[in-house]
C-alpha positions as CSV (number, residue, x, y, z in Angstrom):
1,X,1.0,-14.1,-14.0
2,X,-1.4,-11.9,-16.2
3,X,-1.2,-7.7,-15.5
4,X,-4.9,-8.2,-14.2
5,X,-4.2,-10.8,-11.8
6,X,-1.4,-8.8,-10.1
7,X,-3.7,-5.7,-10.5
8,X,-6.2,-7.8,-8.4
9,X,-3.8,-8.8,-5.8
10,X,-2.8,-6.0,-5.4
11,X,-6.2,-4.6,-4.5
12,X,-7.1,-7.7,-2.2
13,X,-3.2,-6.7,-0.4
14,X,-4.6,-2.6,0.0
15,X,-7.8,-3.5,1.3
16,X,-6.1,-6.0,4.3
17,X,-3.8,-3.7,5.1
18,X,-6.9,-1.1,5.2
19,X,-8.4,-3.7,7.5
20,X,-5.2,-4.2,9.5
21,X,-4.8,-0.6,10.1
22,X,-8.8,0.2,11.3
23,X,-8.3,-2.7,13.7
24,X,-5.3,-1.5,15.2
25,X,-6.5,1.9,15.5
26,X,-9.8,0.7,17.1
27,X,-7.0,-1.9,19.9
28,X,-5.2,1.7,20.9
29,X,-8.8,3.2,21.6
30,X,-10.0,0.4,23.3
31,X,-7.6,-1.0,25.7
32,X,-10.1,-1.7,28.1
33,X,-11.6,-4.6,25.0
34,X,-12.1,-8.1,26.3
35,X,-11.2,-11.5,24.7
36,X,-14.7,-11.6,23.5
37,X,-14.7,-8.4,22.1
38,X,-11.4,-8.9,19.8
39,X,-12.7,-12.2,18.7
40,X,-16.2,-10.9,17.7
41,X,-13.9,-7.9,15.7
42,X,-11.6,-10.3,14.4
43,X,-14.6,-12.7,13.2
44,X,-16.4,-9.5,11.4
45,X,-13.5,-8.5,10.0
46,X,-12.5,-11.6,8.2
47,X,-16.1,-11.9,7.3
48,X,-15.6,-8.8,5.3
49,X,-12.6,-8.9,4.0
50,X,-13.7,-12.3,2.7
51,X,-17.0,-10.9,0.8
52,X,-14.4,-8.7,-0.7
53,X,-11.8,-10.8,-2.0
54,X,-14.4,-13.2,-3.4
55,X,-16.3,-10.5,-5.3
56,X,-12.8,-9.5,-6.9
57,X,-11.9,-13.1,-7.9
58,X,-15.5,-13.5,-9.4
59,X,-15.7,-10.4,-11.2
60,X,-12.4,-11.0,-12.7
61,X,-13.7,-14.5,-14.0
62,X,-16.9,-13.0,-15.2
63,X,-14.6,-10.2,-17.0
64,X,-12.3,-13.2,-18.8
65,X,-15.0,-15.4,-19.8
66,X,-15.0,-14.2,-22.9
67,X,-15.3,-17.2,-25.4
68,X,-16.3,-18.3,-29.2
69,X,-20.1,-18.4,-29.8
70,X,-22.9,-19.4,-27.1
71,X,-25.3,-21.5,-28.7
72,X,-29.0,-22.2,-27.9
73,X,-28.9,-25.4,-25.6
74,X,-32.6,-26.6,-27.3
75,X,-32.2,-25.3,-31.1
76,X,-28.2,-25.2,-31.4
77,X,-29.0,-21.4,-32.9
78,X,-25.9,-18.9,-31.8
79,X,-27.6,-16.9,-29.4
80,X,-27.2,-13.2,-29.2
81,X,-25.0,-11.1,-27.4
82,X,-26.9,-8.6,-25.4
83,X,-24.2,-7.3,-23.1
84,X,-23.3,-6.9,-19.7
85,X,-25.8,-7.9,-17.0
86,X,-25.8,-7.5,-13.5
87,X,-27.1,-10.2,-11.0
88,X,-26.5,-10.5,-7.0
89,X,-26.6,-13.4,-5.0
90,X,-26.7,-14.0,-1.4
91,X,-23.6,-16.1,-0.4
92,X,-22.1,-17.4,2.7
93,X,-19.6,-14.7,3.4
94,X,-22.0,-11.5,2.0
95,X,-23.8,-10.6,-1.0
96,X,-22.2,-10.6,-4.7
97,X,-23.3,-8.6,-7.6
98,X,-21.4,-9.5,-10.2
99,X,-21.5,-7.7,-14.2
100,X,-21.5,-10.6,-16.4
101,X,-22.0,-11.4,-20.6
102,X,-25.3,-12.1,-21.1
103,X,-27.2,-14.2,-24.5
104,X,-30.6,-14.4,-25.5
105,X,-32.4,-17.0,-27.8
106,X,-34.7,-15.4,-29.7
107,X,-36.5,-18.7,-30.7
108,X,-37.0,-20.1,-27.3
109,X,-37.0,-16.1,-25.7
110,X,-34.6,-17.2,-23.1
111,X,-31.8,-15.3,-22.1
112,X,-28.5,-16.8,-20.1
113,X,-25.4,-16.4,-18.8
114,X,-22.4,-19.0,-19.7
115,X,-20.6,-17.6,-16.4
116,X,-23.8,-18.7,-14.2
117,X,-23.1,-22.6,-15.4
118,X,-19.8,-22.4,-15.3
119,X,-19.7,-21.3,-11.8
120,X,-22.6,-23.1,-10.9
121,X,-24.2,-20.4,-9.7
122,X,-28.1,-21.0,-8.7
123,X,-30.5,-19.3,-11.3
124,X,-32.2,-17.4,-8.2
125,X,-31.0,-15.3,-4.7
126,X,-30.1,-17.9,-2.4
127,X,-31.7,-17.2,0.7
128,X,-30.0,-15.0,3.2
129,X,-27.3,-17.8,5.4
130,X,-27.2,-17.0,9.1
131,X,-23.8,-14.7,10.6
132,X,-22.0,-17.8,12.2
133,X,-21.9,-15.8,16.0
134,X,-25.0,-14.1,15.7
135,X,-24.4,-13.1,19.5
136,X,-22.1,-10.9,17.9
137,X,-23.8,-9.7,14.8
138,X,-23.6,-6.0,13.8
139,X,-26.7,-4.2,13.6
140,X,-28.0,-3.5,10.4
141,X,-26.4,-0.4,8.9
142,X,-23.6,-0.2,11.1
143,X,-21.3,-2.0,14.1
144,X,-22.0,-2.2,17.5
145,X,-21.2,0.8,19.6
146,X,-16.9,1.1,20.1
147,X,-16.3,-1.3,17.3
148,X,-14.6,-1.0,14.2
149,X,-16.5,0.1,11.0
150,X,-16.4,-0.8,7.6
């Protein structure tokens, strides 16, 4: 195993025990909480530590897709390197923004992205995907009142 995937795991194992600990805390102060309530907790919790993890396993493919030449797909010209670019997508757990290599053609003025293909990763946002419980949804910009924050 490559120093950078243990770094990474070792990240993704900080952040659940982060996770852990803020639900515990938030079971001591709430003993009153109801089956619902844990669930709906529990749900949002592995929602978020999902978006998480899944930002850290793209991010470190984006960061290792570092290959030969990128060549024009119409005109077979090497296309220039013109660095890192950021793009976000809406997925099913969250929203990823991910810092990627980026290539334009100057003949056909068309930049891209080897990573997006690879991935398959759509060329656009995809549209915003519906909270599985959204009963339980947190409000945007925080949690419902006596639940566990982010």
């Amino acid at each position: 195993m490559s120093n950078r995937t243990v770094q990474r795991g070792q990240r993704m194992v900080a952040y659940a025990e982060e996770m852990i600990n803020q639900m515990l805390t938030w079971e001591g102060e709430h003993p009153e909480a109801d089956l619902d309530d844990m669930e709906s907790d529990l749900l949002c919790m592995r929602h978020q530590m999902s978006e998480k993890w899944l930002q850290e396993i793209v991010q470190q493919r984006a960061e290792s897709s570092r290959g030969g030449d990128v060549r024009c797909e119409r005109y077979g010209q090497v296309m220039r390197l013109k660095g890192n670019k950021a793009k976000r997508w809406q997925t099913l757990v969250g929203e990823l923004t991910v810092e990627r290599r980026y290539y334009y053609c100057r003949a056909v003025r068309l930049g891209f992205s080897p990573l997006d293909r690879q991935m398959r990763l759509p060329s656009g946002s995809r549209p915003s995907l519906e909270h599985p419980h959204p009963r339980k949804r947190a409000p945007p910009g925080g949690r419902r009142e006596g639940k566990i924050s982010s």
